[in-house]
C-alpha positions, 0 to 999 in steps of 0.5 A: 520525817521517820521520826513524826511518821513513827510517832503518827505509827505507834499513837493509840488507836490507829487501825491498820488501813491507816498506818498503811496510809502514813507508811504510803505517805512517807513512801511517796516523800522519800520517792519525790525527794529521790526523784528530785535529789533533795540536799537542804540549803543548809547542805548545800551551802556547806558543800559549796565551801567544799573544794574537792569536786570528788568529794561533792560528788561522792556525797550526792551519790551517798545520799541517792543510795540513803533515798534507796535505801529508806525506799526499800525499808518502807515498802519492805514494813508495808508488805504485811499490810497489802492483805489488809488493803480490802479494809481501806474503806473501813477508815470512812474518810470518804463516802464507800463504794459497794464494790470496795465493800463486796471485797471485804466480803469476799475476804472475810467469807475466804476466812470462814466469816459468814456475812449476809451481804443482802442484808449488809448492802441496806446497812451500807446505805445507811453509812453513806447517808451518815458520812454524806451528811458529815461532810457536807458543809466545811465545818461538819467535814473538817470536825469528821476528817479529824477523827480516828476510824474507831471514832468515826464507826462509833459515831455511826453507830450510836446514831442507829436506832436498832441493832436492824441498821448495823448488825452485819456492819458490826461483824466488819468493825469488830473483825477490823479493829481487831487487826494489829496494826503494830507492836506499841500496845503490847510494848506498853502492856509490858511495860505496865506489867513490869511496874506491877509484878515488881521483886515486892509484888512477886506473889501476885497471881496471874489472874491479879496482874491481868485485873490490875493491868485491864484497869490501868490500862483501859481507865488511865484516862477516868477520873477517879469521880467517873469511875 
């Protein structure tokens, strides 16, 4: 369960409001399975050869304290992202609500970012429209649910015609998506720079490794013919 919610975590891509999501999720597993004093068959099988009742019991006392304890590590990686919980509509899952929205706005105005809200309530509009028209019928919806929220902003935004449709919406995904949501890209650009400022390389200047790591990261996945 740690181990998929981890990879889910540290995937690329993924915005703030939903590593909260997956953290809220494997909360919620760890609390049901708590409550429920989940022990595998598998376990339980083995337990019932056990003979010695204090020695059961001290098993299911330690795997209660290991439920809290992974409670306790979860919500405590959670606690940096509660700021950011305004945002959650920004993963367009769903249809948003102005009032959500307005929250934003408020927090980003508490940041010094100006944002004209009469002009960002039409832009609004038009993103309801287009997530609406997603999600309605079940093959349309399915096909949006599986997108990332930078994939469902982009789809938005190229169908708009003008810069009119999205110029205070942008202020919002731009400010975003620009919200670390954890360390595993960082990790790879470390990784990436080592490969490149090697004992034989060592005379690269900083402006030559900085061009070698925005090409290789940012075009790994171009064909060298769609260069």
């Amino acid at each position: 369960m740690f181990n998929n919610a981890i990879l889910m975590i540290e995937g690329e891509n993924k915005s703030v409001c939903e590593v909260a999501s997956i953290l809220q999720e494997t909360t919620d597993c760890i609390q049901r399975r708590k409550e429920e004093c989940f022990i595998s068959l598998t376990t339980q099988n083995k337990l019932r050869a056990v003979e010695n009742v204090q020695q059961k019991d001290k098993f299911y006392e330690e795997a209660a304290k290991f439920y809290e304890t992974c409670l306790s590590y979860v919500v405590k990686w959670s606690e940096s992202l509660v700021e950011f919980s305004c945002f959650s509509w920004m993963v367009l899952d769903k249809v948003p609500q102005w009032v959500k929205v307005q929250e934003t706005v408020q927090w980003l105005c508490n940041k010094g970012v100006i944002v004209d809200d009469s002009i960002l309530f039409d832009q609004i509009g038009l993103v309801s429209n287009y997530i609406a028209r997603e999600l309605s019928d079940d093959s349309k919806s399915e096909v949006w649910q599986s997108k990332l929220a930078h994939e469902r902003w982009f789809l938005f935004l190229k169908d708009c015609k003008t810069e009119e449709q999205f110029s205070e919406c942008l202020k919002l995904v731009q400010f975003y998506f620009a919200i670390p949501s954890n360390n595993a890209n960082v990790e790879r650009i470390f990784s990436l720079m080592n490969s490149q400022w090697s004992k034989e390389r060592n005379r690269l200047s900083v402006a030559s490794v900085k061009s070698l790591l925005t090409v290789q990261y940012n075009y790994r996945k171009v064909k060298c013919e769609q260069f």
